[in-house]
Each structure stands twice: as structure tokens, then as C-alpha cells.
C-alpha positions in Angstrom: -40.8 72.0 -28.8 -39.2 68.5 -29.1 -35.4 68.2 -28.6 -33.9 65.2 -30.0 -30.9 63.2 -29.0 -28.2 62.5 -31.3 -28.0 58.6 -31.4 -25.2 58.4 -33.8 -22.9 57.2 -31.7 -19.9 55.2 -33.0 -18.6 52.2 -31.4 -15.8 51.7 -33.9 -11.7 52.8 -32.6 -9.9 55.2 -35.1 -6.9 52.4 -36.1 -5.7 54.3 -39.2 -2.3 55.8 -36.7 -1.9 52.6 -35.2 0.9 51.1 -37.6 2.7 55.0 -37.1 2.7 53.9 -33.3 3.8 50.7 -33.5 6.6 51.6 -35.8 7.9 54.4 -33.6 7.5 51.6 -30.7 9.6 49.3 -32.5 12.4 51.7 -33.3 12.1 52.9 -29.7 12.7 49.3 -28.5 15.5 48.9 -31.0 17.3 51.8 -30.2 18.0 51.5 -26.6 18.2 47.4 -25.9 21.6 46.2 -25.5 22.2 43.3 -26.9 25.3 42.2 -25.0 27.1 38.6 -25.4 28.3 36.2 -22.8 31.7 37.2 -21.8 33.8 33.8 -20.6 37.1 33.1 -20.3 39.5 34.1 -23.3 39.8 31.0 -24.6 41.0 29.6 -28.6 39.5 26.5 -29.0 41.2 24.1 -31.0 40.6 23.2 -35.0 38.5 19.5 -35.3 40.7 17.1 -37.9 38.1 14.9 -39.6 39.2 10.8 -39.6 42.5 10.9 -38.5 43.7 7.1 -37.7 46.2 6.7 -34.4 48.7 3.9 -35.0 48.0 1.4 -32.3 51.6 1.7 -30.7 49.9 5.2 -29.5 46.8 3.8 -28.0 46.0 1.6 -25.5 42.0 0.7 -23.9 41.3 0.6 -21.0 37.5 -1.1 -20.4 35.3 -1.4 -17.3 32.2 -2.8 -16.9 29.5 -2.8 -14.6 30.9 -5.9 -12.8 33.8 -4.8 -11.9 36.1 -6.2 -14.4 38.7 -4.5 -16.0 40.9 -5.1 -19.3 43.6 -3.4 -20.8 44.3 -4.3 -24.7 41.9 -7.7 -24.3 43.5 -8.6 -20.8 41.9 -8.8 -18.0 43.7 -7.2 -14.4 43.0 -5.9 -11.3 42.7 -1.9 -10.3 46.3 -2.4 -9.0 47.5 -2.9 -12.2 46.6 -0.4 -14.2 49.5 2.1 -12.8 52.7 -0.4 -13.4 50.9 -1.2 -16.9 51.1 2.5 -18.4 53.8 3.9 -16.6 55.7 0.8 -18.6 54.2 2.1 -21.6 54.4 5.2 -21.2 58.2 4.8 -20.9 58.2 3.2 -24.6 56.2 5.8 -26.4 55.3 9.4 -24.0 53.2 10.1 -26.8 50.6 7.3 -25.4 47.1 7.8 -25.5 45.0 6.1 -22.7 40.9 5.4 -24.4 39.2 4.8 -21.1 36.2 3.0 -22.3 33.1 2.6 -19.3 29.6 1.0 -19.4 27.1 3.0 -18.1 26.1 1.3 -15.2 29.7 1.3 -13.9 30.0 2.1 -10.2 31.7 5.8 -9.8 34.6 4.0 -7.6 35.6 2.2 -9.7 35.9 4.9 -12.5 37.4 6.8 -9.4 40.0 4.4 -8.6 41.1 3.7 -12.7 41.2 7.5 -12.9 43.4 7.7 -9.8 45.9 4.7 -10.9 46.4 6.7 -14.2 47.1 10.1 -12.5 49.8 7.9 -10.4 51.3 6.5 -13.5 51.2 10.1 -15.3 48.6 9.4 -18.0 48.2 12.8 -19.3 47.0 11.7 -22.8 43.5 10.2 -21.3 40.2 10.0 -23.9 37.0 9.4 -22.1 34.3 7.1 -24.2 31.0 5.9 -22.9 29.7 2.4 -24.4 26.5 1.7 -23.5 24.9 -1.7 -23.1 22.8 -2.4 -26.3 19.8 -4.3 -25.9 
């Protein structure tokens, strides 16, 4: 008597459960991540006004470049000017606000030693501004 193997062999994989197990996956994932946020400081952070124009008796510019010169207002001084210079105008208006306007390529001292002469003359009104050189 002959005996015959069974060559019916499938080479397929059942997928017809597979959505069921990624569904239960997906709820399992969702149920126990915690999605926690970044905890900082407790900090309110102040409300942006669009466009509002400073009279210029409450600014004053301060410029440096990366030669070393510096002007205040469209006149040029020395580093040991800048401190009698606002602490002058800061007695005429304490409201004063100081735009401290740098090239790029300005040396750090010398950003150093502005920043230092308006901490002496108790600039606490300072903006920072960056110009670039355009070429």
C-alpha cells in the first residue's frame, strides 16, 4: 500500500486578527504614557503692543562698530563718555530708554565696556539691537 503525503501546505499568515491587535496595542500605549509638560519657572510673560512710537526725548542710541567707534545720537565719543552722557540724561527724563545698537563683528570688549559704563550710570531701560553689515 502507498501512503501519500499531504503537500498542501500553506505559506500564507492568518492577518484577519491583526487590526484587533494593533488596536488593543494602540489603546494599551495610550492608556499608560504620560504625557507630562516642561515645568519652568512660574513666570507671566508680558502682552506684545503692536507699533507703538517712543517720543525721542525717551530714547537715546547708542552705536558701535567693528572699529571701535562709538556714537551717541550722531556724535561720536570715547568709552569714557558714555557714563557722564546718560547719567545727564537720565536726570532729565528717568523714563530714558538706552537702544544699544552693535555690528556684528564688534569685539566683545568693547560691548563689555559700553555695557559696564551704562550699569555705572544706572541705565536700567537698555534695548539690545543687532545691525548687521549689508553687503
Amino acid at each position: 500500500m502507498k501512503i501519500s503525503k499531504n503537500q498542501g501546505v500553506s505559506n500564507s499568515i492568518p492577518t484577519g486578527s491583526m487590526a484587533d491587535i494593533i488596536f488593543l496595542l494602540l489603546i494599551f500605549f495610550m492608556v499608560t504614557t504620560i504625557f507630562k509638560m516642561e515645568e519652568g519657572l512660574p513666570i507671566t510673560l508680558p502682552r506684545a503692543e503692536s507699533g507703538s512710537e517712543l517720543e525721542r526725548e525717551r530714547l537715546i542710541h547708542i552705536w558701535a562698530d567693528r572699529f571701535n567707534r562709538i556714537s551717541i545720537n550722531d556724535k561720536l565719543i570715547h568709552v569714557e563718555s558714555i557714563n557722564p552722557i546718560i547719567a545727564s540724561r537720565l536726570k532729565e527724563n528717568f523714563s530714558l530708554i538706552v537702544a544699544f545698537n552693535i555690528d556684528q563683528r564688534t569685539k566683545y570688549q568693547l560691548v563689555s565696556d559700553i555695557m559696564e559704563q551704562l550699569k555705572d550710570a544706572n541705565a536700567v531701560n537698555v534695548t539690545f539691537v543687532s545691525v548687521g553689515d549689508e553687503q
